[in-house]
C-alpha positions as CSV (number, residue, x, y, z in Angstrom):
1,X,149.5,96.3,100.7
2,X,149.5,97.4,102.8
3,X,147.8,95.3,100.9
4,X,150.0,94.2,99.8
5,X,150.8,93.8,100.9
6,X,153.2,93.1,102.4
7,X,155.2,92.1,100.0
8,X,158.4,89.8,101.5
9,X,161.2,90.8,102.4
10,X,164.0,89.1,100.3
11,X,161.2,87.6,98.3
12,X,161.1,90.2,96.1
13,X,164.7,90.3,96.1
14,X,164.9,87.3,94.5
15,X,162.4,88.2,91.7
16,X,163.8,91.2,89.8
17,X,162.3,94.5,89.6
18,X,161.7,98.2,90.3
19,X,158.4,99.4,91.2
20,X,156.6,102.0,91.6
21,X,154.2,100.9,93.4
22,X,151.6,103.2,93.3
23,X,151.4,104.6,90.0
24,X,153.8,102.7,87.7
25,X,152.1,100.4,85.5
26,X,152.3,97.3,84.7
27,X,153.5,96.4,81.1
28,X,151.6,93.7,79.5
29,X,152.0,91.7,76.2
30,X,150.5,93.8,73.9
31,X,146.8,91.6,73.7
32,X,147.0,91.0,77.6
33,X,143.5,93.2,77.9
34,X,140.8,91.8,79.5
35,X,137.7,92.1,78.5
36,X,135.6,95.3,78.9
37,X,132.5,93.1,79.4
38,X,131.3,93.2,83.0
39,X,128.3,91.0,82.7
40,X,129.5,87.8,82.6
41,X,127.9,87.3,79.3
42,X,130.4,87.3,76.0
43,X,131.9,83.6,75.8
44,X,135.6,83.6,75.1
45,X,137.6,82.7,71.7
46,X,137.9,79.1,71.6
47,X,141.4,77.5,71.5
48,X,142.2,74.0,70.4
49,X,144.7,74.0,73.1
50,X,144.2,72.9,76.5
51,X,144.0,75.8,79.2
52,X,146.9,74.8,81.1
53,X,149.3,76.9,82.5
54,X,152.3,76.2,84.8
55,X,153.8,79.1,87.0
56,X,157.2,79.1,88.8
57,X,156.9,80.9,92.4
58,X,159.4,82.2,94.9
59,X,157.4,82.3,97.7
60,X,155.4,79.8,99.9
61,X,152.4,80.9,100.6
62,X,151.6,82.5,104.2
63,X,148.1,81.3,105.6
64,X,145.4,82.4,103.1
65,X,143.0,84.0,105.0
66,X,142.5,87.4,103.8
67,X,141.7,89.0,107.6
68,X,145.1,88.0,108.3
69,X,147.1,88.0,105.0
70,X,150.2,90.3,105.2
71,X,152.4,88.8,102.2
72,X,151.8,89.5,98.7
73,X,152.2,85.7,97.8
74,X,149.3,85.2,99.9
75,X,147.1,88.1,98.5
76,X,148.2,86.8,95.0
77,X,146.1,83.6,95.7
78,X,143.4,84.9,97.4
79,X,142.8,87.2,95.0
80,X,142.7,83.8,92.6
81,X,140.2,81.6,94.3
82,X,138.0,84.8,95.8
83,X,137.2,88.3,94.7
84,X,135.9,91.5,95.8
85,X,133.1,94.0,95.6
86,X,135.6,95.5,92.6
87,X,138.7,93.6,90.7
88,X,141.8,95.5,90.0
89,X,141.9,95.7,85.5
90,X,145.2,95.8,83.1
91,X,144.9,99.8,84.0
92,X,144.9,99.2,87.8
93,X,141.8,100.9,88.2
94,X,139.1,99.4,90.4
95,X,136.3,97.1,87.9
96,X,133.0,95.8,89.3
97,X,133.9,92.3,90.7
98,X,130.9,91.2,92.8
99,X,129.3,94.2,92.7
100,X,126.9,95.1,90.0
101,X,127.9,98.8,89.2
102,X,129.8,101.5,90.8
103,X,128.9,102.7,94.4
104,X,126.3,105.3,95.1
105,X,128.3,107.8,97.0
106,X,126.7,110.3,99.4
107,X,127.7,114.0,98.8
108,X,129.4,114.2,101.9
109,X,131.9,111.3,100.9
110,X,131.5,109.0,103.7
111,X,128.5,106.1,102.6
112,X,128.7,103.8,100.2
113,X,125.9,101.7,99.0
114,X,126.7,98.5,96.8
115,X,124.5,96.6,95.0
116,X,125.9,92.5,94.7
117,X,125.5,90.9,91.5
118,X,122.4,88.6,91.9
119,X,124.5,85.8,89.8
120,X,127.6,86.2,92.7
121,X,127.9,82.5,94.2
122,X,130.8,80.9,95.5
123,X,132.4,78.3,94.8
124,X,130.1,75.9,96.3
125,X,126.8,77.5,94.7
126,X,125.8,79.4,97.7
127,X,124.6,82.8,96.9
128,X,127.1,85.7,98.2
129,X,125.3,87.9,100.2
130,X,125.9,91.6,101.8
131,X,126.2,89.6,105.5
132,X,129.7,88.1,104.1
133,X,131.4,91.1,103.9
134,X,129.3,92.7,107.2
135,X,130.9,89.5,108.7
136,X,134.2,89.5,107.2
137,X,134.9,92.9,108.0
138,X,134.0,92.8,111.4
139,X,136.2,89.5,111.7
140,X,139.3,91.2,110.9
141,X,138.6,94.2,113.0
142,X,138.2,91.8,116.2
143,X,141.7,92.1,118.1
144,X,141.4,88.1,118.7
145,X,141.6,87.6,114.6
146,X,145.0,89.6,115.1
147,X,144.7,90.9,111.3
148,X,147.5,93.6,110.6
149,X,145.7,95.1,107.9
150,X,142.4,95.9,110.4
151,X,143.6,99.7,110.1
152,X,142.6,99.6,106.6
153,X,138.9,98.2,107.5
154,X,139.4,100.6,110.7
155,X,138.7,103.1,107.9
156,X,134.7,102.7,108.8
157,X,132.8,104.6,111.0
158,X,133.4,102.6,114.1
159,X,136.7,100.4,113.5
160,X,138.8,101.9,115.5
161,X,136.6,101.4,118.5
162,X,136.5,97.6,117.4
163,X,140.4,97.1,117.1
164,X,140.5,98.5,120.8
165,X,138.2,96.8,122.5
166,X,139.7,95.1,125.6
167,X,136.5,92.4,126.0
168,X,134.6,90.4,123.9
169,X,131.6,92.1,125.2
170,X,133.3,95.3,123.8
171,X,134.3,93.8,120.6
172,X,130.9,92.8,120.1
173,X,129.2,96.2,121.2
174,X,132.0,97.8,119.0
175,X,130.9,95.5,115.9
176,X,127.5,96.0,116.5
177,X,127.8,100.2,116.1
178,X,130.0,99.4,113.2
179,X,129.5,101.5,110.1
180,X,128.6,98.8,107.8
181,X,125.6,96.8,107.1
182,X,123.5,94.4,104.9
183,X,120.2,96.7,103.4
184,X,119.1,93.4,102.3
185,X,120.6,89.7,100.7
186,X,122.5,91.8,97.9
187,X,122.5,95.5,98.9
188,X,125.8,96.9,101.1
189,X,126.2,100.2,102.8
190,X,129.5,101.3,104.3
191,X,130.1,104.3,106.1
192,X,133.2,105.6,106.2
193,X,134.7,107.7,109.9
194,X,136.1,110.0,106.9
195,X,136.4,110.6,103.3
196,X,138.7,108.2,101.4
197,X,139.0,109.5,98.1
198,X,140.6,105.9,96.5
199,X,138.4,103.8,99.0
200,X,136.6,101.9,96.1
201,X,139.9,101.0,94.4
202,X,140.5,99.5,98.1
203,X,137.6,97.4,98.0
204,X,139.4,95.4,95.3
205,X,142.2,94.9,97.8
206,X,142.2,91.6,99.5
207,X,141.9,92.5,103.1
208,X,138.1,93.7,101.7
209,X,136.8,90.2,100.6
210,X,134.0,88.4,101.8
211,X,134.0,85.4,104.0
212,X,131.8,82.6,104.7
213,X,131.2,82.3,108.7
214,X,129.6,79.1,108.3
215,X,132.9,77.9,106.9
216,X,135.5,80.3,108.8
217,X,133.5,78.3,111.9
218,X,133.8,75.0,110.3
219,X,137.7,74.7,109.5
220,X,138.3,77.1,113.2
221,X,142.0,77.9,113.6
222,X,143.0,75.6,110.0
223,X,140.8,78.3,108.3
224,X,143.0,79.0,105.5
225,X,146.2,76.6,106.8
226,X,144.9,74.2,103.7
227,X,143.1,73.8,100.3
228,X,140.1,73.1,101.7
229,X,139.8,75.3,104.3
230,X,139.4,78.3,101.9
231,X,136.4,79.2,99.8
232,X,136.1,82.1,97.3
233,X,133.2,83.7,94.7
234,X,136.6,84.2,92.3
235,X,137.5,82.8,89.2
236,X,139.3,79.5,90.5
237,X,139.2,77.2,93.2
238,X,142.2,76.3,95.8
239,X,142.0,72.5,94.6
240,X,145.5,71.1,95.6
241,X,148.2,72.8,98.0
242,X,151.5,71.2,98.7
243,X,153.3,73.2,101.1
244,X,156.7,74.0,100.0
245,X,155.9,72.1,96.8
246,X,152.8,72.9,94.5
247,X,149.9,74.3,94.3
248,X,146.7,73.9,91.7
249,X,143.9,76.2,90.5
250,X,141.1,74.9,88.8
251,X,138.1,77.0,87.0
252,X,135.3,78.0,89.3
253,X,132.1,77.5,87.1
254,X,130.1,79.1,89.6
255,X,131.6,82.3,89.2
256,X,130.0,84.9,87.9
257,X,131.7,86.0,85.4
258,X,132.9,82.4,84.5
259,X,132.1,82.6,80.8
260,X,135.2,84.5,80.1
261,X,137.4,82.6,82.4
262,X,139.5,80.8,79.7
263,X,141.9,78.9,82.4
264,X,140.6,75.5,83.3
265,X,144.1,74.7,85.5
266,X,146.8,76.8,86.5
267,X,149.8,74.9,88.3
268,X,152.1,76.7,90.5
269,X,155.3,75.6,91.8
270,X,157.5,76.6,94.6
271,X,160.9,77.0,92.7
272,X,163.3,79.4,95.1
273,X,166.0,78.7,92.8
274,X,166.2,81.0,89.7
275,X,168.7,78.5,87.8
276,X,166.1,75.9,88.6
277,X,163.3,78.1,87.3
278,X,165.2,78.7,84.4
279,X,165.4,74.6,83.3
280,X,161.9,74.6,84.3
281,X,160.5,77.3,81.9
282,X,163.4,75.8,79.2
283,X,162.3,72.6,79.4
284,X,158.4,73.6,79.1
285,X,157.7,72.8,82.4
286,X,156.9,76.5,83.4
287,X,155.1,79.2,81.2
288,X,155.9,81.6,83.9
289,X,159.2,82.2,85.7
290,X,161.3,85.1,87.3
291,X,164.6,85.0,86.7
292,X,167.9,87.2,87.7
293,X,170.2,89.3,86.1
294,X,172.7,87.0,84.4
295,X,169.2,85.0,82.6
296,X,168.0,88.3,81.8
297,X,171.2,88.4,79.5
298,X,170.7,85.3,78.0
299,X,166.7,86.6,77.3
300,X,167.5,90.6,76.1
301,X,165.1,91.8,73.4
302,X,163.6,88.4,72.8
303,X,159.9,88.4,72.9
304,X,159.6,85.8,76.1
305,X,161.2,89.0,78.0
306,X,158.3,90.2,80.4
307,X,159.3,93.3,82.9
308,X,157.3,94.1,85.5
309,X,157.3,97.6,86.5
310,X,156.0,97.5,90.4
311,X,155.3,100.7,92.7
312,X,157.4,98.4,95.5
313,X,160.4,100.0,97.6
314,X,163.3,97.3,99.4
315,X,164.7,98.8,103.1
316,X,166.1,98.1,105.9
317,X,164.0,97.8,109.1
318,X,165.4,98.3,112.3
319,X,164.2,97.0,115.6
320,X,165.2,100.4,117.7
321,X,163.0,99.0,120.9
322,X,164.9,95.6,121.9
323,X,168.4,96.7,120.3
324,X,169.4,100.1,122.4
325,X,172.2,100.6,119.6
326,X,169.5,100.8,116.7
327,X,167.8,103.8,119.4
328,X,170.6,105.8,118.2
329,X,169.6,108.2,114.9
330,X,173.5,108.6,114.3
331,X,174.0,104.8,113.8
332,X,171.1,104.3,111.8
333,X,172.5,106.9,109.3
334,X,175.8,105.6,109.6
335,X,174.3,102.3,108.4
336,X,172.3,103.4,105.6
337,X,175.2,106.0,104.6
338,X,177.7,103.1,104.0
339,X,176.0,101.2,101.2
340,X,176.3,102.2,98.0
341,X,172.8,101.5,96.8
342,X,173.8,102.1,93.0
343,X,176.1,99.7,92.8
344,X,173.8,97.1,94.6
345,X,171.3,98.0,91.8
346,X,173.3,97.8,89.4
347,X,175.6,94.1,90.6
348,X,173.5,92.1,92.7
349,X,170.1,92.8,91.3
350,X,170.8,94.6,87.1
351,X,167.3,94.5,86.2
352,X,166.0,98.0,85.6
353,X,165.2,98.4,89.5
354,X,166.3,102.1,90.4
355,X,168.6,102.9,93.9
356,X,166.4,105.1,96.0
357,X,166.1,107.9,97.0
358,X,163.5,108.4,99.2
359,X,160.9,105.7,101.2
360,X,158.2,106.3,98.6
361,X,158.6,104.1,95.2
362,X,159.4,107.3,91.5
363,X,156.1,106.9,89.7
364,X,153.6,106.9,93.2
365,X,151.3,109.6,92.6
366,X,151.2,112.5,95.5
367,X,147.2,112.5,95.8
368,X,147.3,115.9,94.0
369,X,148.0,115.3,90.4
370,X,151.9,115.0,90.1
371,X,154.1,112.8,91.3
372,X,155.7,112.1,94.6
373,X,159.0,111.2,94.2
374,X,159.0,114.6,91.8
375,X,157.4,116.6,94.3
376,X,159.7,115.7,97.5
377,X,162.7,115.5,95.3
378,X,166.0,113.5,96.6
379,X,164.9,113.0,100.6
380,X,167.2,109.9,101.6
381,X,171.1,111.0,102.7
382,X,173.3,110.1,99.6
383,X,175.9,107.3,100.0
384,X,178.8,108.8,101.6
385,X,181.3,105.9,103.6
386,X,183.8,108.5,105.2
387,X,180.7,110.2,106.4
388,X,179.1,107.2,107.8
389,X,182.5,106.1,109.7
390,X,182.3,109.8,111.2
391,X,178.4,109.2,112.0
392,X,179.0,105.4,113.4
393,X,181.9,106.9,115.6
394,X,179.6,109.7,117.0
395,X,176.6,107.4,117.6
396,X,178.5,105.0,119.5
397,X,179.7,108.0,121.6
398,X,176.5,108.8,122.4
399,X,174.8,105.3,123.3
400,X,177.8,104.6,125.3
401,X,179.3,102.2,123.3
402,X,182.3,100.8,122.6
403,X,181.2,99.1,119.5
404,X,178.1,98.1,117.6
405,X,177.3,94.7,118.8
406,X,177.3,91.8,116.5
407,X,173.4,91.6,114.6
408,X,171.4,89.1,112.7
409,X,170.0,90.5,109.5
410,X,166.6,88.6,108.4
411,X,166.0,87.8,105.0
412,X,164.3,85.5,102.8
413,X,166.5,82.6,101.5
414,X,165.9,82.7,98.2
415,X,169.2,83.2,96.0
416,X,168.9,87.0,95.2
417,X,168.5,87.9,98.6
418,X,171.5,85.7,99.9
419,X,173.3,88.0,97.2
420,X,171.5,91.1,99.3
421,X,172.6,90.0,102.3
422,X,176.7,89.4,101.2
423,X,176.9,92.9,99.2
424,X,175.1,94.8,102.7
425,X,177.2,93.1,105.1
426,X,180.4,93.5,102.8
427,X,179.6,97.2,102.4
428,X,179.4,97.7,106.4
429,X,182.4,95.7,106.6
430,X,184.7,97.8,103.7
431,X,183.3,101.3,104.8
432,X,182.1,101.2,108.8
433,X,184.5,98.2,109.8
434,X,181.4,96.5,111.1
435,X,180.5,92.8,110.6
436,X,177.0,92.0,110.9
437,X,175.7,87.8,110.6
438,X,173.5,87.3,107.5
439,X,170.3,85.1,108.5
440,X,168.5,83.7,105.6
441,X,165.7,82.5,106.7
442,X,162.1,81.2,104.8
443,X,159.3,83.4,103.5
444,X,156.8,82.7,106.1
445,X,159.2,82.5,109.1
446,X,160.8,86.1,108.3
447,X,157.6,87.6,108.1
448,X,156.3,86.1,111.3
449,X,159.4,87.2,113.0
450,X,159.0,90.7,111.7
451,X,155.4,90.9,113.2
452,X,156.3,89.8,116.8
453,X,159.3,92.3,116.5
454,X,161.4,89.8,117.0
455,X,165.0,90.8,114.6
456,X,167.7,93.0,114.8
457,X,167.5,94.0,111.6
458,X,165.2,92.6,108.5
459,X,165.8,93.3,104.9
460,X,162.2,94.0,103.9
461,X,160.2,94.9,100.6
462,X,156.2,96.5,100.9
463,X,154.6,96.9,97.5
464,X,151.8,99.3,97.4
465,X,148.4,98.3,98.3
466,X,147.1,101.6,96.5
467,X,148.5,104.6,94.8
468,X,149.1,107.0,97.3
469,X,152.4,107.5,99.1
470,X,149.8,107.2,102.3
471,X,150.0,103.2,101.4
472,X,154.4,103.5,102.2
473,X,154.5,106.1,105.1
474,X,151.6,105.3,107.3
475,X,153.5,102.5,108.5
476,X,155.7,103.8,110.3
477,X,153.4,105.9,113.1
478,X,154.1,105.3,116.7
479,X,152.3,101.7,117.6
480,X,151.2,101.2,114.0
481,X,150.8,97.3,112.8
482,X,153.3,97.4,110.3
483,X,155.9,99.5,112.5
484,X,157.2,96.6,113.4
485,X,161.0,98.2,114.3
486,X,159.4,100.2,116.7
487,X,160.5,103.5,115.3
488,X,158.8,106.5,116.6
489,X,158.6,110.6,116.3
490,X,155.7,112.5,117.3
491,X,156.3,115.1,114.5
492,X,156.1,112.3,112.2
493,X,152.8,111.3,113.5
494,X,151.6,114.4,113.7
495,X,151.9,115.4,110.2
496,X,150.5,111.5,108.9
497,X,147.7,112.5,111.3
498,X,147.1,116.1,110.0
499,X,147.4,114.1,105.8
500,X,144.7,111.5,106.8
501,X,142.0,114.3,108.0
502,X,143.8,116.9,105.6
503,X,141.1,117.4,102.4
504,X,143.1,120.1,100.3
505,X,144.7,117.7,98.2
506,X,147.9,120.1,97.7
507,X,148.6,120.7,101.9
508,X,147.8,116.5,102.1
509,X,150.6,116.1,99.5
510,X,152.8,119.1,101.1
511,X,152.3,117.1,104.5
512,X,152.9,114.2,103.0
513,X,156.3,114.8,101.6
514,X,157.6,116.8,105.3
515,X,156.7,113.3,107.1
516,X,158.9,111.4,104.4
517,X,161.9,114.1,104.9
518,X,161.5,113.7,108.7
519,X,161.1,109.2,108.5
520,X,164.9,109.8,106.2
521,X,166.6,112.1,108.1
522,X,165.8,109.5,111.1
523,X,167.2,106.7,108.8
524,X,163.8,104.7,110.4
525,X,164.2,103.2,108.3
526,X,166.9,102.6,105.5
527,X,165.3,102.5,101.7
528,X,167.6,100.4,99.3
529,X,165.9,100.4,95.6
530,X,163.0,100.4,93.8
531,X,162.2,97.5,92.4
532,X,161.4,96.2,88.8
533,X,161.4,92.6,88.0
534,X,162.5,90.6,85.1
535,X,160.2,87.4,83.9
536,X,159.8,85.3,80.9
537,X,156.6,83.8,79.5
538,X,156.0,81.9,76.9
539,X,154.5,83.8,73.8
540,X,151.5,81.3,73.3
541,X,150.2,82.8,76.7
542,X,147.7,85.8,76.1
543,X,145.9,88.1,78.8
544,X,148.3,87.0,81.8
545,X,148.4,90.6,83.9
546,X,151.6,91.1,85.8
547,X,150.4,94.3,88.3
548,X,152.3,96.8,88.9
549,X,151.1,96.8,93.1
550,X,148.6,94.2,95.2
551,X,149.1,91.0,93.6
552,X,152.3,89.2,91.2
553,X,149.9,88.1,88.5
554,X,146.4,88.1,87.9
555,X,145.0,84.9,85.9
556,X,141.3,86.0,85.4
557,X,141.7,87.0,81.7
558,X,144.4,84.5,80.5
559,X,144.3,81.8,78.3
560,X,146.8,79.7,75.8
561,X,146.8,80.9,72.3
């Protein structure tokens, strides 16, 4: 995410897990393959059972439209009830979804041409056609959608011109020189402002699905806000949508590929409580449900025990513009210096997710054939408390303070990241004599916060939208949409600059890991762990994916045994 995207903040606190988000790999039950069979024409085993399943969820859904979808609990459903040219497999490698085949690639790397499925409908029966994606790119490149993943679709000859435009005579004259374009009803062709060597994997992300404008003009600003203000071409419909509550997903027998959807109703509940969850999945009222370390005790080496491996990093964000303190590089160090991030792993959260040591998730490939967190080595300052009292005491020196002044810290309420918040603020208080105010707030209102830059501080989790460490440390270049702490160092941006132009995969990589040893010297921000999370399922449930980055579970190719 970003397609993830972005994945929330304490959200994923409260869900175990260590990921790597860009190359670690999801681990399946053993028969949770789906099928090779991109036709749409092998029918399913048939199963006396009915195809129910019932999934506990942290997180309430943020507004499901996929131009503006930041949160991985959104992308998660989207990627449900709509699907892309391509859709992410058990492997995490990019499948024909709408499209027929592969893309024809021109030598020089930069056009794409797509052929759509000619059985591709959605959900109403309506045929997909090339103009939904011309449209629904365009859409979220239009500053008035305010889409923070535009920089992703900026990627096409012509975005960046679109995302700047100051008028809507501009936006439009911007759109219309846009690098994409329909050949004909069910032929695409993308042109790219520069090579992107993973860009097809991207066009399963969820930022890169089509839309409907007759309906996007229809439902106006509720567009996604409700169950039916969202259509898809996926494998299931939005059919029910209980904010706070429940949600329902019922079979799309229009889909394409409907013949080996094996689901006919998938209900999800909102259950922010894991001891809750817990009763729930006990009780059979959940097949699906996260739960913390002291139920992850209770569950060890019994076959209901589902981790899930994630290329997803937890950190601190500061907000270095509005809070004149947080300007300082000294205090920042001195706050990330004082927590111990092993024992945080290894108390509040004891599920297999690693302390970091670096921004960029072990497991993330480097874009050259190794791995990152190999190749850059230990980048983030070690936890050191008499150092960070020394750092704190120099920082204030410097910003002219007496004191740091008292600060919120944001974070979901969900129970795991109330835990978060108590250890963090107990650390600064036992090693830097500094108490900070803990500020749980929900899901949706901490991410909103975070993108109108309004914290102090946020305790914040991104899961990879892609595996490349490009997908963690673009983020954080002067004015970018997801640096929402304001943080900024034009050596930094030069060097994320030089890696996205760069085509020598070893000097991208090399460039690469300098920019991450700049971003942790700063302390920009201030990584915490990598995360792995713990869930249970019931062993009569087959082919449920849990992805390692972009989505928490993937439902296509389930069923009940």
């Amino acid at each position: 995410m970003k397609a993830t995207k972005w994945v929330s903040t304490a959200v994923a606190l409260t869900l175990m897990g260590s990921v790597a988000i860009g190359c670690a790999k999801s681990e399946e039950s053993p028969s949770a393959s789906p099928s090779g069979d991109t036709k749409g024409t092998s029918a399913p085993a048939k199963s006396n059972k009915p195809q129910e399943i019932k999934i506990n969820f942290s997180a309430e859904p943020p507004v499901m439209d996929s131009s503006k979808a930041t949160a991985n609990a959104a992308f998660t459903f989207i990627s449900a009830f709509n699907e892309g040219l391509f859709r992410t497999d058990k492997d995490g490698k990019a499948t024909p979804g709408l499209a027929k085949d592969f893309p024809k690639i021109s030598p020089d790397g930069l056009t794409y041409t797509i052929d759509i499925r000619d059985n591709a409908n959605w959900s109403d029966g309506q045929p997909v056609k090339a103009q939904d994606f011309v449209y629904s790119f365009k859409r979220t490149l239009d500053p008035a959608t305010k889409g923070q993943y535009s920089f992703v679709v900026a990627w096409i000859k012509g975005g960046e011109a679109v995302t700047k435009a100051k008028t809507p005579e501009e936006v439009k004259k911007a759109q219309d020189a846009l690098g994409v374009k329909a050949i004909s009803d069910k032929q695409l062709e993308i042109t790219l402002e520069k090579p992107v060597t993973f860009f097809t994997q991207m066009l399963a992300f969820g930022t890169f699905l089509p839309q409907r404008e007759d309906f996007v003009t229809k439902a106006g600003d509720k567009y996604g806000a409700e169950a039916d203000k969202v259509i898809g071409a996926g494998p299931f419909i939005l059919s029910k949508w209980d904010h706070g509550q429940t949600l329902e997903l019922v079979k799309n027998d229009k889909y394409w590929d409907a013949a080996n959807v094996k689901l006919t109703k998938a209900t999800i509940n909102i259950v922010k409580d894991p001891n809750t969850g817990l009763n729930l999945y006990e009780t059979d009222a959940a097949d699906l449900t996260e739960i913390n370390r002291d139920q992850l005790k209770l569950y060890a080496g019994k076959p209901d025990n589902l981790p899930k491996p994630e290329l997803t990093n937890s950190y601190l964000m500061y907000q270095t513009k509005k809070v004149p303190a947080l300007a300082n590089k000294k205090i920042r160090q001195a706050l990330g210096m004082a927590i111990d991030r092993q024992a945080y792993v290894d108390t509040v959260l004891a599920n297999g997710s690693v302390a970091s040591t670096g921004l960029v998730p072990g497991g993330t490939s480097d874009g050259a054939g190794g791995d990152f967190r190999k190749s850059a080595g230990d980048t983030q300052p070690k936890f050191d408390a008499a150092k960070a009292k020394q750092l704190l005491a120099e920082g204030l020196k410097e910003a002219g303070l007496t004191a740091l002044p008292k600060m919120k810290v944001n974070a979901d309420d969900t129970e795991t990241a109330k835990k978060s918040l108590e250890f963090i603020l107990a650390q600064w208080k036992q090693n830097l004599g500094y108490e900070a105010e803990a500020n749980p707030v929900p899901h949706a209102l901490r991410i909103e916060l975070s993108s109108k830059h309004d914290f102090e501080i946020a305790l914040s989790l991104w899961g990879a939208d892609y595996n490349d460490p490009m997908t963690f440390l673009d983020m954080w270049v002067t004015g970018g949409e997801f640096d929402e702490g304001d943080y900024s160092n034009p050596q930094y941006d030069a060097l994320i600059k030089s890696a996205q132009t760069e085509v020598d995969p070893s000097k991208r990589a090399k460039a690469l890991v300098e920019a991450e040893k700049i971003l942790m010297d700063d302390q920009g921000v201030a990584p915490l762990y990598f995360r792995t999370r713990a869930y249970l399922k019931k062993p009569s449930i087959d082919g449920l994916l849990l992805p390692s980055f972009g989505q928490e579970w993937e439902l296509k190719w389930a069923s009940v045994k």
